[in-house]
N, C-alpha and C positions, 0 to 999 in steps of 0.2 A: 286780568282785565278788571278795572273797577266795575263797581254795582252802579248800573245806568237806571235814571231816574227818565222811563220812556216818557212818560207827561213833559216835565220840564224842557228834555229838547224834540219836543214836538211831533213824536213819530207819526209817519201816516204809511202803514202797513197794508197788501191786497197780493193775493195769490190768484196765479193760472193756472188753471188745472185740465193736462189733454189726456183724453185716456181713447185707448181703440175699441170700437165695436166689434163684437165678434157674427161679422157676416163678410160678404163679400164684398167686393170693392164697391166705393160710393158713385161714380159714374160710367161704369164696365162691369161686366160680370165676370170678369179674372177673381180664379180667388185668393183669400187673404192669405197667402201659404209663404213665409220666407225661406225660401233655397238655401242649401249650401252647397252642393254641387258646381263644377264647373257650367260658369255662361256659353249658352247658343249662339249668340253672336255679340257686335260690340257698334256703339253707332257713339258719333262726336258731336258734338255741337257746343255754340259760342250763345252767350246769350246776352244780350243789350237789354240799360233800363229804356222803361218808356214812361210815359208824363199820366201821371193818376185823374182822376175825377176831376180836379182841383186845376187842371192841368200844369203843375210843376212834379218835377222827377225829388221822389224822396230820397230822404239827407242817406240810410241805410241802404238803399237801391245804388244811390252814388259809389257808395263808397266800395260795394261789391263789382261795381262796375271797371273802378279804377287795377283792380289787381289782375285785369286781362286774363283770364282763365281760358283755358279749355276744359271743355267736360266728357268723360266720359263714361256711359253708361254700357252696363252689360244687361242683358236679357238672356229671358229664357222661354220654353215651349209654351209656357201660361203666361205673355207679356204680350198685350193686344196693341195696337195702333192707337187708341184711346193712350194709353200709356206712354206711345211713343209721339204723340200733339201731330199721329199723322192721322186723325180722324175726329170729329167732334164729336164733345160725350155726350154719352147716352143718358137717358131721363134718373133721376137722384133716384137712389137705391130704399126701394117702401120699407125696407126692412129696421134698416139703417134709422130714418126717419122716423121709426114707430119709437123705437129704444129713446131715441132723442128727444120726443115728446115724452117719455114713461120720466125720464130724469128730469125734466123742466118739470112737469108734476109734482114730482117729489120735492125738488127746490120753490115749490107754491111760486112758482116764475108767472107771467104771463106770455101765450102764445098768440105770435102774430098770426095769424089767419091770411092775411100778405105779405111776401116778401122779396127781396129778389138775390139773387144768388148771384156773389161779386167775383170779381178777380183780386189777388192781392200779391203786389209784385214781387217777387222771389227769385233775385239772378246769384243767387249763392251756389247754385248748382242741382241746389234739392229739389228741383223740378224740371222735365224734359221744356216744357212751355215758357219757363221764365213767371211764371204766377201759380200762386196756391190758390184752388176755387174753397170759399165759404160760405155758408149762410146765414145769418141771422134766424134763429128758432125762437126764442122766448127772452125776456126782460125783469126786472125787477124781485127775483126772487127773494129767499132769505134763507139762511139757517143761524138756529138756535145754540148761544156758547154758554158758558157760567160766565163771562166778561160782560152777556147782553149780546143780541141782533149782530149778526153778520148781514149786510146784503148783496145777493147775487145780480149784476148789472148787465150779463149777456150770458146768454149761452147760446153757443153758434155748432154745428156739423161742417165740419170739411177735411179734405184730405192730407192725408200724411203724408211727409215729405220720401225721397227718395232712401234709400241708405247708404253713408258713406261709407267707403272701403279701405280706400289709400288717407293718409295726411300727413306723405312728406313735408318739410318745412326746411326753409335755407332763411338763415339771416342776413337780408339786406334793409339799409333804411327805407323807410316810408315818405313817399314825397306829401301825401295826399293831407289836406288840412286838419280834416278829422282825426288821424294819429297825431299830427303836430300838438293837437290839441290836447290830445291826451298824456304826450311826454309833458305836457308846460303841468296839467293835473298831479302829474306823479313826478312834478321836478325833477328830472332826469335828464340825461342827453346819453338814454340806455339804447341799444339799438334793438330796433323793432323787430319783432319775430313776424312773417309773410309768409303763406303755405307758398309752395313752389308752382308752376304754371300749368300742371294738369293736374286734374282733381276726379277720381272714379267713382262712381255712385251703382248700385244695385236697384231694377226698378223693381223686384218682388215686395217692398214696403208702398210702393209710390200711390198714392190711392187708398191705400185701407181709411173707411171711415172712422174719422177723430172727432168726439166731441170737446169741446173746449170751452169750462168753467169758468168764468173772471169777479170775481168779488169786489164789492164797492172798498175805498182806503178805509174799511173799517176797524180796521184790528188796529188791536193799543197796545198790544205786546207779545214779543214772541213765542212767547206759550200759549197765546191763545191762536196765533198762527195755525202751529201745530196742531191745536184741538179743530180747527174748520177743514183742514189739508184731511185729518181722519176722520172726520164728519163726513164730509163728500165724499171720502174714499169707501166708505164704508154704504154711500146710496149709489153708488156706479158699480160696486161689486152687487149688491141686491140686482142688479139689472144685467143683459146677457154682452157684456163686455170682454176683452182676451185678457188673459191673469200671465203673469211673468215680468221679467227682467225687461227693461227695454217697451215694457203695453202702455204704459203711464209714466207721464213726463209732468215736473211740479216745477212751476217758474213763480219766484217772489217778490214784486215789485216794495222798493223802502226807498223811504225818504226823511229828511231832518227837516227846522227849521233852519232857512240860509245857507240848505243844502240843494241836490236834487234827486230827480226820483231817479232811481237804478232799477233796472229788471235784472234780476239773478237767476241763469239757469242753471238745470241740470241736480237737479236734488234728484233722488232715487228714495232715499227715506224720508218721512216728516221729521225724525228724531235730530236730524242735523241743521230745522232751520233755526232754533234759537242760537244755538253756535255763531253760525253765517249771519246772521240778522243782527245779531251783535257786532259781529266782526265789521259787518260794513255802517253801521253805525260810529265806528271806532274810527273807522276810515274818512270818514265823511267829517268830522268832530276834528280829526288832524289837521285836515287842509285846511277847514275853517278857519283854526286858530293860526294858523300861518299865512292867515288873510289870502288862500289861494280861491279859485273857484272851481266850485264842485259842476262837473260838466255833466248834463245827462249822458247816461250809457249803457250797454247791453254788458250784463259780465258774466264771469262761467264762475259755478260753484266750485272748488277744491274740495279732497278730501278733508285737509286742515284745519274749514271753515271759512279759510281765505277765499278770495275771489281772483281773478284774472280779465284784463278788459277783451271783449271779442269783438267790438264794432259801437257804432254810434243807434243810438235811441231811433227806431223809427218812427214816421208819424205817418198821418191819412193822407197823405198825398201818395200812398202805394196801393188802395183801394179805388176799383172803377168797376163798371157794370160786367157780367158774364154776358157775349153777344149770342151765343150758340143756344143759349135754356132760354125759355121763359118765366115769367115771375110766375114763383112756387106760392101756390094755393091749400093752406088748411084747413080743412074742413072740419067743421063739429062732429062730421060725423068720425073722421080720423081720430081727432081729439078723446074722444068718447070709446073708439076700440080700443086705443091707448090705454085708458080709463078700466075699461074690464076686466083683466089681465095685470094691474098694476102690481109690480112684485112687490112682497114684504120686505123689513128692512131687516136688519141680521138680529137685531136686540129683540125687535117681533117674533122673528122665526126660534131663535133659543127661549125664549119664551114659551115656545107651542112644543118646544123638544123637551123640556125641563117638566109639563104638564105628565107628557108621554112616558115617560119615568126616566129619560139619557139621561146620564150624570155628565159632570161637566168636560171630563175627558173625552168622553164618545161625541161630544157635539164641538170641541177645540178639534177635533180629528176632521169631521163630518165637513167644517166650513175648508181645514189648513191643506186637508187633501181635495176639494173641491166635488164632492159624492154626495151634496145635499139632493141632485138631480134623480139619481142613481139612487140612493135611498127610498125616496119617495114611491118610483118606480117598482123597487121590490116590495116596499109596504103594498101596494095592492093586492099581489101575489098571498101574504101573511099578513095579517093586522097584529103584531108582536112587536110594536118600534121598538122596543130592547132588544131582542133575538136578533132580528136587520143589523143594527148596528152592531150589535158583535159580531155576525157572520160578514158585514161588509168590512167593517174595521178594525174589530180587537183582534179573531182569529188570524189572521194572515199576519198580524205585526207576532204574531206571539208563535206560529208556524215558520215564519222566518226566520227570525233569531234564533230558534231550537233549531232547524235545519240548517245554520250559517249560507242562507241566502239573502240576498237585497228583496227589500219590500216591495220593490217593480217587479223583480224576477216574477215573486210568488202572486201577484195581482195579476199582471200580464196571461199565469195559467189560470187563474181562476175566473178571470173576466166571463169566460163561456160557462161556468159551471153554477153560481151563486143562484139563476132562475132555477136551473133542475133541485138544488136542494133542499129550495126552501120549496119548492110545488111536492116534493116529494115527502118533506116533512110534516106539510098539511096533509097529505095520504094517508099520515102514519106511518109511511119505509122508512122513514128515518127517524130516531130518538133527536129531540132536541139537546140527549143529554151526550151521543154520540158523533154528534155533526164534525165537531173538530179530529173524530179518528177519521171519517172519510175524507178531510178535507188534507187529511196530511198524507192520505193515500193518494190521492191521486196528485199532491205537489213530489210524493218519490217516484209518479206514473206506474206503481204497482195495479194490476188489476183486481177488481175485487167485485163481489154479487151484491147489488144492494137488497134488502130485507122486502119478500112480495108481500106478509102478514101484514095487514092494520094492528090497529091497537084494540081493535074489539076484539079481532079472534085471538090477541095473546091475550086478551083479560079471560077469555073462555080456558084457555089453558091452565094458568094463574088459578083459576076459580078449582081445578080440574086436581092441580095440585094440593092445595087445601085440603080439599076434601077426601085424596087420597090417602093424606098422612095428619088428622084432626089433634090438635091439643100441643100443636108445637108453638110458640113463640114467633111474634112479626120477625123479629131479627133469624131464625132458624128459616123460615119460609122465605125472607128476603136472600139465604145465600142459594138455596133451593133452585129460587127463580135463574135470579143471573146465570147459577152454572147452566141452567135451562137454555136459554136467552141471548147471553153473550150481549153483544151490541146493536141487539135490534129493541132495547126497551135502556131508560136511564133508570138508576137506583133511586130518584126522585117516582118518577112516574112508579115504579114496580112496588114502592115504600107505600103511596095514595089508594095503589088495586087493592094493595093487602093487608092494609087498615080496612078499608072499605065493606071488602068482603067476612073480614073478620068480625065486624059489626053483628 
């Protein structure tokens, strides 16, 4: 691919960014648990567009409308009527809401104080209702790149769609105009790929709260994409959101001059949008010069970089009022709880760990395994943030491997044991310089006595010996002790007694 000269053909680049909260569902209190399990039972439904705010039926509500679908969903013991549009939802989830104000915070957004919570119509199947509920939260944010000012234009909470299961597909043509439109786009008379007439969804996703990032067309180039995608990625993990495959969905809207604007889904990584951003610049730049017209459209990312068409561009006419809620009210004084508890961002917190003396290993572990919570936790217990972090993170990666077992295996047994040994260590039962014998005794489940002495009465001991046998050598006294000792004292601490005393 030649080197694109992004200024010249006029790029005008903005990313969406949804990621899940980690509480319970945003208008139910089911919780956010995805099954794999067989489904409890099974229910059908058809679902029609209806005419938005505006009152016309939008161009992407049309065109899901035309493929006549059946849906069906499976449920299970935790899928409420709220879930299934046979009960009205319940009041927005505070929790949910608090995380969504702590993010607009950190995006220096503005929060509305009123708002109202809409419908947005969605007859793809990803919803038992036919609309997805959102809110509008905050406005005008920004984050900071080396390109200059990103700005943030919404940031909204609402729910996540259903999960699809099945996507058979048969090839027959498409009557509907919107494809027409798109074979004249990609001059073809290719025949059109159409999922088949029933379509299964799973409601264990349906509901989980999503917040959902949009950035003004400010980005100038696809590297700098990239760097806002892990800018924000990097302030939604500071805050208490689900981490995995499938939590965070990255959508890229591009656009040329004398082209139009695409929304691109389905990234998973940021690493692949300059690829794709490219790619659909190339795209766009072809049909141009074959005097074709670039149609708005929704397209799905490839592995490849390429993209694929999946429907026509929606607009506002699939937005209208929620009838069932009333308008959501922000208070200062919400805003300001918010405000008290505002989490650190990750560059902050390696900051306060790098202080503490972690190296940079123990704190690339501390964020990749997710145990900065957990960490903190046992620092109360010990004020040692070195010691923590190896007892939480090095020993178990380094008892695993000598054991040829999996790193879960061996965390899995220790999860119960990590408070007893560091409470037992501040005792003194345990050598700090011993920790890892007992910890590999109890990962082969041998049983063993831990040490009732402190470390005062082994220094009375220690002293006892000395003065038993006068005029020998620290290193003579140092093998003395140990064979004394064994594993209730380390060669560090017993080397300190007996200099000390030898003074």
């Amino acid at each position: 691919m030649p080197e694109i000269n992004y200024k010249d053909v006029g790029l005008k680049c903005g990313l969406e960014i949804h990621q899940q909260l980690d509480t319970s569902k945003l208008f139910c209190n089911c919780p956010s648990l995805l099954r794999s399990g067989e489904p409890d039972f099974v229910i059908k439904r058809k679902l029609h567009a209806v005419a938005g705010e505006s009152g016309e039926i939008d161009i992407a509500a049309k065109h899901e409308a035309e493929q006549e679908k059946e849906f069906v969903y499976q449920g299970y013991d935790t899928t409420c009527l709220v879930e299934l549009d046979e009960e009205p939802p319940h009041e927005i989830n505070k929790e949910a809401l608090k995380i969504a104000l702590q993010i607009s915070l950190l995006l220096h957004a503005k929060i509305f104080p009123l708002t109202q919570i809409m419908r947005k119509t969605v007859i793809d199947g990803s919803n038992t209702s036919g609309f997805q509920r959102t809110v509008l939260i905050a406005r005008d944010g920004y984050v900071e790149t080396d390109s200059g000012r990103v700005g943030i234009e919404s940031i909204c909470l609402e729910e996540d769609s259903a999960r699809k299961i099945n996507s058979k597909k048969s090839k027959i043509f498409s009557s509907s105009a919107s494809m027409q439109s798109v074979e004249r786009e990609e001059d073809s008379a290719r025949i059109v790929r159409k999922e088949d007439k029933q379509a299964i969804f799973r409601l264990d996703r349906l509901g989980i709260p999503l917040i959902e990032i949009a950035t003004a067309p400010d980005i100038k180039t696809p590297e700098q994409a990239k760097e806002v995608a892990l800018h924000i990625g990097e302030i939604l993990r500071s805050c208490k959101v689900k981490r995995g495959i499938g939590t965070i969905r990255q959508d890229v809207n591009v656009s040329i001059s004398k082209g139009a604007r695409t929304e691109i889904k389905g990234f998973q990584e940021p690493a692949m949008m300059i690829k794709t951003i490219d790619s659909e610049i190339e795209r766009q730049l072809n049909l141009i010069k074959k005097g074709k017209k670039v149609e708005e459209s929704v397209r799905n990312a490839l592995a490849d970089g390429t993209t694929e068409y999946l429907r026509p561009m929606p607009g506002a006419a699939r937005m209208y009022p929620e009838t069932d809620l009333p308008i959501l009210k922000i208070s200062r004084n919400l805003v300001n709880e918010a405000k008290k508890d505002l989490p650190k961002l990750r560059k902050e917190i390696r900051k306060d760990l790098e202080k503490m003396g972690l190296n940079k290993d123990m704190i690339k572990l501390l964020f990749k395994q997710n145990k900065f919570e957990e960490f903190k936790a046992l620092l109360k217990i010990i004020n040692k943030p070195v010691l923590v972090a190896k007892v939480l993170l090095m020993y178990p990666r380094e008892i695993a491997k000598r054991n040829k077992k999996s790193l879960e295996e061996v965390e899995e047994i220790l999860d119960a044991y990590f408070e007893e040994i560091l409470i037992r260590v501040k005792k003194g039962e345990i050598s700090e310089g011993h920790i890892k014998s007992f910890i590999e005794k109890i990962i082969k489940g041998e049983k063993f006595e831990l040490p009732i002495e402190d470390i005062s009465v082994i220094e009375e001991k220690i002293i006892k010996i000395i003065n038993d046998k006068p005029g020998l050598s620290d290193k003579a006294y140092m093998g003395l002790v140990m064979k004394e000792f064994g594993g209730k004292i380390s060669g560090r601490e017993a080397m300190e007694i007996i200099k000390k005393n030898l003074k």
